[in-house]
C-alpha positions as CSV (number, residue, x, y, z in Angstrom):
1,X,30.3,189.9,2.5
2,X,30.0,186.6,0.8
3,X,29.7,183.7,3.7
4,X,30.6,181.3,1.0
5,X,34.1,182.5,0.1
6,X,34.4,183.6,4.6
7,X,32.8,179.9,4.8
8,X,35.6,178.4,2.9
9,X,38.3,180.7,4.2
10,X,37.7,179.3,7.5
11,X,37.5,176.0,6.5
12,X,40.7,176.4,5.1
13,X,42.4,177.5,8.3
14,X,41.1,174.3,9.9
15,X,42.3,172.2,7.5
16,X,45.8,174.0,7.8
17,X,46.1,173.7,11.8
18,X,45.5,170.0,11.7
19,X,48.2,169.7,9.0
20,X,50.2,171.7,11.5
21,X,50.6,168.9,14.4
22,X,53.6,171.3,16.2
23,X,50.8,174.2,16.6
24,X,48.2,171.3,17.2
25,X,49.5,169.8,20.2
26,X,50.5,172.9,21.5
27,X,47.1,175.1,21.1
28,X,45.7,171.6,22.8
29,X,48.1,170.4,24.9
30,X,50.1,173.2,26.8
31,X,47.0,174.7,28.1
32,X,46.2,171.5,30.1
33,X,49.8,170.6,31.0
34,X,49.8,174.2,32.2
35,X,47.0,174.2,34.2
36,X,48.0,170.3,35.8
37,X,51.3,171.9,36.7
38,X,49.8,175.4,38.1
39,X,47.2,173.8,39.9
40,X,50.0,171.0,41.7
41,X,52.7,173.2,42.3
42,X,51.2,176.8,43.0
43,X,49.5,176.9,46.5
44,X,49.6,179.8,48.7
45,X,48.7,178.0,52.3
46,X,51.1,177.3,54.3
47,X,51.1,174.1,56.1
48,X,53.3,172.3,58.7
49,X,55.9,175.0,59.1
50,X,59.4,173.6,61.0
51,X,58.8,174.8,64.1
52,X,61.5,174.7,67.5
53,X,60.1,175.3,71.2
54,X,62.0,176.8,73.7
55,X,60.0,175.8,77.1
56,X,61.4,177.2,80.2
57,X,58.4,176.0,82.2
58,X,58.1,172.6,81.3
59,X,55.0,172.6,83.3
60,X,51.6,171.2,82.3
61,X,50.3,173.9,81.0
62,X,53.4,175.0,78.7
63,X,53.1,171.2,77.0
64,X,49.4,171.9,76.4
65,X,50.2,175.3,74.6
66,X,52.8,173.5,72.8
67,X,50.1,171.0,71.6
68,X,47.9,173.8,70.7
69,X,50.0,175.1,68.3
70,X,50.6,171.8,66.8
71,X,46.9,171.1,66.6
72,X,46.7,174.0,64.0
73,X,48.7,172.1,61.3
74,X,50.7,175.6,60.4
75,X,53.2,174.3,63.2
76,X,55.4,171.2,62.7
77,X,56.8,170.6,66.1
78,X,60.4,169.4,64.8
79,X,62.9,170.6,67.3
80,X,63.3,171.5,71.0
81,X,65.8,174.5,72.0
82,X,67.9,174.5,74.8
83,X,67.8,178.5,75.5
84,X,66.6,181.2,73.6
85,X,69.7,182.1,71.9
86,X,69.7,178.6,70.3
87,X,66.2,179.4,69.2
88,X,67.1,182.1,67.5
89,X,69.6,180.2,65.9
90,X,67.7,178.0,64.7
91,X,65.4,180.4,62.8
92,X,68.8,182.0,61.8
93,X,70.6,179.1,60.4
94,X,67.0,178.2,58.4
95,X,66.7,175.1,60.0
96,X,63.4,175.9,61.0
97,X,60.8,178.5,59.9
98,X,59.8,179.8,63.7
99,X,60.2,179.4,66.9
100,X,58.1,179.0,70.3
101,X,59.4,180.5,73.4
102,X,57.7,179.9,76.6
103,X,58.6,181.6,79.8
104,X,59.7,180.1,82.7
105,X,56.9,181.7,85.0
106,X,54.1,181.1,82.3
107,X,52.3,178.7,84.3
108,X,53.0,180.4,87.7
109,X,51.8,183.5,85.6
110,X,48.6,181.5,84.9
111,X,47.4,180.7,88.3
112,X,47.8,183.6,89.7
113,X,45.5,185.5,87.1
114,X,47.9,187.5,85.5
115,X,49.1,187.9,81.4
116,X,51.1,185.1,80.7
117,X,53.6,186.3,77.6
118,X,54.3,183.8,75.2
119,X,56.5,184.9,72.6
120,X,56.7,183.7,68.4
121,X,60.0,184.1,66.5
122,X,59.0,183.9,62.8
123,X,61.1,184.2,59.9
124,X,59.7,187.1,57.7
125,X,62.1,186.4,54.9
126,X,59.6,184.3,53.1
127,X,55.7,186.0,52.7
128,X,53.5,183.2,52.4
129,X,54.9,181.4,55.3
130,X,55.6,184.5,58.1
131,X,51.9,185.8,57.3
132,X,50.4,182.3,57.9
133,X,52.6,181.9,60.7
134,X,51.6,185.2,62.5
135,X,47.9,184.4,61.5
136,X,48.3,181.1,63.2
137,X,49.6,181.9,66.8
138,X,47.4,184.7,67.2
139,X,44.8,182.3,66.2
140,X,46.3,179.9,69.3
141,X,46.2,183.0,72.0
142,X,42.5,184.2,71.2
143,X,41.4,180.1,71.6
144,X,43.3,179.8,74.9
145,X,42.3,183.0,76.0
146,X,39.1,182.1,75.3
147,X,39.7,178.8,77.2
148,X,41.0,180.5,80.0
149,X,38.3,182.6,80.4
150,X,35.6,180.2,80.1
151,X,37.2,178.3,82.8
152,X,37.0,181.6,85.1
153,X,33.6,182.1,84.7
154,X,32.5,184.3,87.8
155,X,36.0,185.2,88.7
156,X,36.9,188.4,86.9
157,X,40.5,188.9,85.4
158,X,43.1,191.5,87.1
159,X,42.8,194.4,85.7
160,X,40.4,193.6,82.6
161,X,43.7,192.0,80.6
162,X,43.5,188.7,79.0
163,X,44.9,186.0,80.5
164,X,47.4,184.5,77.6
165,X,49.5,187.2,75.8
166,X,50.8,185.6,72.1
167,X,53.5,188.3,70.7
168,X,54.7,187.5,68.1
169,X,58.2,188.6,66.5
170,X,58.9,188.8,62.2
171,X,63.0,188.4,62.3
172,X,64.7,190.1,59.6
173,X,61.7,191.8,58.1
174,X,59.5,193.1,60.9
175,X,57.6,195.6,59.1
176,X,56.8,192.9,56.8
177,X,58.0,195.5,54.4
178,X,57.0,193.8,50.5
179,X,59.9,195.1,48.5
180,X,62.2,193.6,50.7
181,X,60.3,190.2,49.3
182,X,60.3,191.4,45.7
183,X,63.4,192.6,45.2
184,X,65.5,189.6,45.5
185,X,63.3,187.6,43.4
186,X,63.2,189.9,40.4
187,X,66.7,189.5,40.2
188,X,66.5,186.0,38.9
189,X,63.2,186.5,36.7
190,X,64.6,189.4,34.7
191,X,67.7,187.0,34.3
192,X,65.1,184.3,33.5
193,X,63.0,186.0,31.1
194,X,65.4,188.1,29.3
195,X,68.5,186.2,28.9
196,X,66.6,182.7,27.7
197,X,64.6,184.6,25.0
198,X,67.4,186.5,24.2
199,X,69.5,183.9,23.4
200,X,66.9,181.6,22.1
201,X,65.8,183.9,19.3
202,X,69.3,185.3,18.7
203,X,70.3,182.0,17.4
204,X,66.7,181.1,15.5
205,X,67.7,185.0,13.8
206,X,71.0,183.6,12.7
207,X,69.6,180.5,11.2
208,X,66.6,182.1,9.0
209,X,69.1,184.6,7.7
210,X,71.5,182.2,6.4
211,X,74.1,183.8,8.5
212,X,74.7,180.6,10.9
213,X,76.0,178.6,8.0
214,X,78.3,181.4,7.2
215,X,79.7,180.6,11.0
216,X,79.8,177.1,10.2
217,X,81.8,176.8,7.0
218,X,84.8,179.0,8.8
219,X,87.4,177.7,10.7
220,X,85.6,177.8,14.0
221,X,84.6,174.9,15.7
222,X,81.3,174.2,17.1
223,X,82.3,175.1,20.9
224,X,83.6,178.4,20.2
225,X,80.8,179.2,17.5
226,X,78.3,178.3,21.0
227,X,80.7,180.3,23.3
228,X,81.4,183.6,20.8
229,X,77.2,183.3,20.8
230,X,76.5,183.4,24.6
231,X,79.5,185.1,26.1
232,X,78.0,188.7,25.2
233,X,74.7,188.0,26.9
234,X,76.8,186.5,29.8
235,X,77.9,190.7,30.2
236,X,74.4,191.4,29.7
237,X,73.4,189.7,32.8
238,X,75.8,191.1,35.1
239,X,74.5,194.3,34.2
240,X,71.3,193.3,34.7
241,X,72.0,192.1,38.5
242,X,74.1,195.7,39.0
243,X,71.1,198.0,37.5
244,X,68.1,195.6,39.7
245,X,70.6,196.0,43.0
246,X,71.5,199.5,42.5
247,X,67.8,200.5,42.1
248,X,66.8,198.1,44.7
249,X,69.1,199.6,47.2
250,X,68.4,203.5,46.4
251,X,65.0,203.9,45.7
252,X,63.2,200.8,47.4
253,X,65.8,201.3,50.4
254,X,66.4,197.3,50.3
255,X,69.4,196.8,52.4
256,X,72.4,194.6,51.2
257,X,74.3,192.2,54.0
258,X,77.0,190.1,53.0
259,X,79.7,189.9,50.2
260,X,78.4,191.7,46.4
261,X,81.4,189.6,45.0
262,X,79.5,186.0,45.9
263,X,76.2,187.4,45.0
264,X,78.2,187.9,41.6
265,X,80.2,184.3,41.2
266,X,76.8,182.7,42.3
267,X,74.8,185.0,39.3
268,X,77.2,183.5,36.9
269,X,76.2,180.0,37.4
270,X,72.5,181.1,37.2
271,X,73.0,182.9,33.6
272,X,75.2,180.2,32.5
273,X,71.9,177.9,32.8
274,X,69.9,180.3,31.8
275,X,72.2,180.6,28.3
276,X,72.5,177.1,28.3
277,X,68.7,176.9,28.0
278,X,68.2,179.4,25.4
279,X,70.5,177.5,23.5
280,X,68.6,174.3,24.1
281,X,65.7,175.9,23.1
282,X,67.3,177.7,20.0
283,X,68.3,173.8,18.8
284,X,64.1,173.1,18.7
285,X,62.8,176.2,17.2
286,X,62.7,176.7,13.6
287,X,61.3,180.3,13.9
288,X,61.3,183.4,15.8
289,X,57.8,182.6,17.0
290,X,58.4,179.1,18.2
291,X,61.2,180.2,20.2
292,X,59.5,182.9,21.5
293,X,56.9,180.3,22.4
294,X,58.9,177.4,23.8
295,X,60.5,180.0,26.1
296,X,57.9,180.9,27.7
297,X,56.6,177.3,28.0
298,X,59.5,176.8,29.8
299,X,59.4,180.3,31.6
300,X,55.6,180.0,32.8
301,X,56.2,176.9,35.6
302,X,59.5,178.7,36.4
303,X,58.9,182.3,37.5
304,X,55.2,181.0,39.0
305,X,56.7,178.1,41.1
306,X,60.2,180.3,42.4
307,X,58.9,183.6,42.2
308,X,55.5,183.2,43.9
309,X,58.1,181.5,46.6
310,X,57.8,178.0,47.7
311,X,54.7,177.1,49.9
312,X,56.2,176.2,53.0
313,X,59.8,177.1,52.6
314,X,59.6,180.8,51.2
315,X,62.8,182.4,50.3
316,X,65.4,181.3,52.6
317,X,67.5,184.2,54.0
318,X,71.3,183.1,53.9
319,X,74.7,184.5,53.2
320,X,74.8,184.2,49.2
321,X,74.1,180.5,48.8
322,X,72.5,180.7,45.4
323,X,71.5,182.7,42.8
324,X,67.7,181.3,42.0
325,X,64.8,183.4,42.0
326,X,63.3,182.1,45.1
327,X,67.0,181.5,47.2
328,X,68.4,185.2,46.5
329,X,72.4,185.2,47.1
330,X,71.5,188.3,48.9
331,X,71.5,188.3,52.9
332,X,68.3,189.9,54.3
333,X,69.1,189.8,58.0
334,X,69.3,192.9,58.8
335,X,66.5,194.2,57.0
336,X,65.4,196.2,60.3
337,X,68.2,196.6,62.9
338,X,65.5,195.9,65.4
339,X,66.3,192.2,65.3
């Protein structure tokens, strides 16, 4: 081996990529505006969840709990329920992430020595929030247990039990089952990742074989040339969502609620984007490789931010409201018909 002629091979390279200021400025600059957005937007605690209390003491001791839970910063205090069902509304209609519910005897309960229950609706649609949530309040039971018990010193507790008894409930997913989190979200990265390249190197194909001005010269105008382009892969995706519920449903045992025909119509908007992106992307790319490259640059933030779910809002469990990778349009709630 001659390192002359590997010397000035290399050299040669170098002098290439700095004539090259597209492959430049992305071998240098994506990696950082990657790692600015990734490190900003991907977190995995959960702070200051929305939290309603349902006190049916409203006692001294029930408002000092209350603050306890608070004091952790996983609990936003936001709302107060009138009665339990409205609690469990709440949680239900997503307008807050858990729910406090405090006997009406707890402080009675208290007094007298005995286990005071004290009981935690969390939403277990969304991971990252129902595990920090269930982490938390049992976190809030040991410290007033062991509160209570320091205050008892020389007095010995009824029966050996503990004095404050946290339960806590997961609604919707109780056995905090993990495809019943996957599931819903791979149906928007498959549309995500397939459907954008797809389209965007479909196009950048059509253009480097000359083929695209062969389009252009007939009588076609540019709208239908676009829609003749995307409408296939718009039949693509809708067979996509059918083969990712069918398999979700049969061999995961994920359970559908709600109507298949909304999860459909909302889907279509979805990979409508998701075309319209590719095509977008197609219009920048030159080459099969850029596209291949720009769609991921554009993929990266998106499946890591939606699919990772959101921080502190998760994957909101509703009846078909959107077809995103983090909202599912598919209803979760009865995941276990224990709740």
């Amino acid at each position: 081996m001659n390192r002359g002629r590997l010397r000035s091979i290399v050299w040669k390279e170098f002098v290439q990529m700095r004539r090259d200021r597209a492959t430049l400025g992305m071998l240098l600059g994506v990696p950082v505006m990657q790692l600015m957005l990734f490190g900003y937007a991907i977190r995995m605690d959960v702070k200051n969840l929305p939290t309603a209390v349902y006190d049916a003491s409203h006692t001294q001791e029930s408002r000092a709990l209350i603050q306890q839970f608070g004091a952790t910063r996983n609990f936003d205090i936001v709302r107060a329920a009138p009665s339990y069902r409205q609690a469990v509304h709440l949680v239900d209609a997503g307008v807050v992430h858990a729910a406090i519910v405090i006997p009406e005897d707890y402080a009675r309960r208290l007094k007298r020595g005995r286990p005071a229950p004290v009981q935690v609706l969390v939403d277990a649609t969304s991971p990252s929030a129902s595990q920090s949530a269930i982490g938390a309040a049992q976190m809030v039971g040991q410290r007033g247990n062991l509160r209570l018990l320091l205050e008892r010193v020389g007095a010995a507790s009824p029966r050996g039990r503990l004095p404050l008894d946290v339960r806590v409930r997961p609604l919707y997913n109780p056995a905090l089952s993990s495809p019943f989190f996957i599931v819903p979200g791979i149906i928007g990265m498959i549309l995500s990742n397939i459907l954008i390249v797809i389209t965007a190197m479909a196009i950048v194909r059509e253009r480097e074989h000359g083929t695209l001005e062969q389009l252009i010269v007939t009588p076609l105008t540019r709208s239908e040339i676009m829609l003749g382009k995307i409408a296939p892969y718009v039949l693509v995706g809708f067979v996509q969502i059918t083969a990712v519920l069918v398999v979700g449903r049969f061999l995961f045992r994920v359970p559908i609620r709600g109507s298949v025909l909304l999860v459909y119509a909302m889907s279509f908007l979805f990979i409508v984007a998701s075309l319209g992106l590719g095509l977008f992307i197609s219009t920048l790319a030159r080459a099969q490789a850029q596209a291949m490259q720009a769609s991921f640059f554009f993929l990266l933030p998106t499946c890591c931010s939606r699919a990772s779910c959101s921080r502190a809002r998760g994957c909101r469990r509703s009846r078909a409201r959107s077809a995103s990778p983090c909202r599912s349009p598919i209803t979760w709630r009865s995941c276990a018909a224990s709740s």
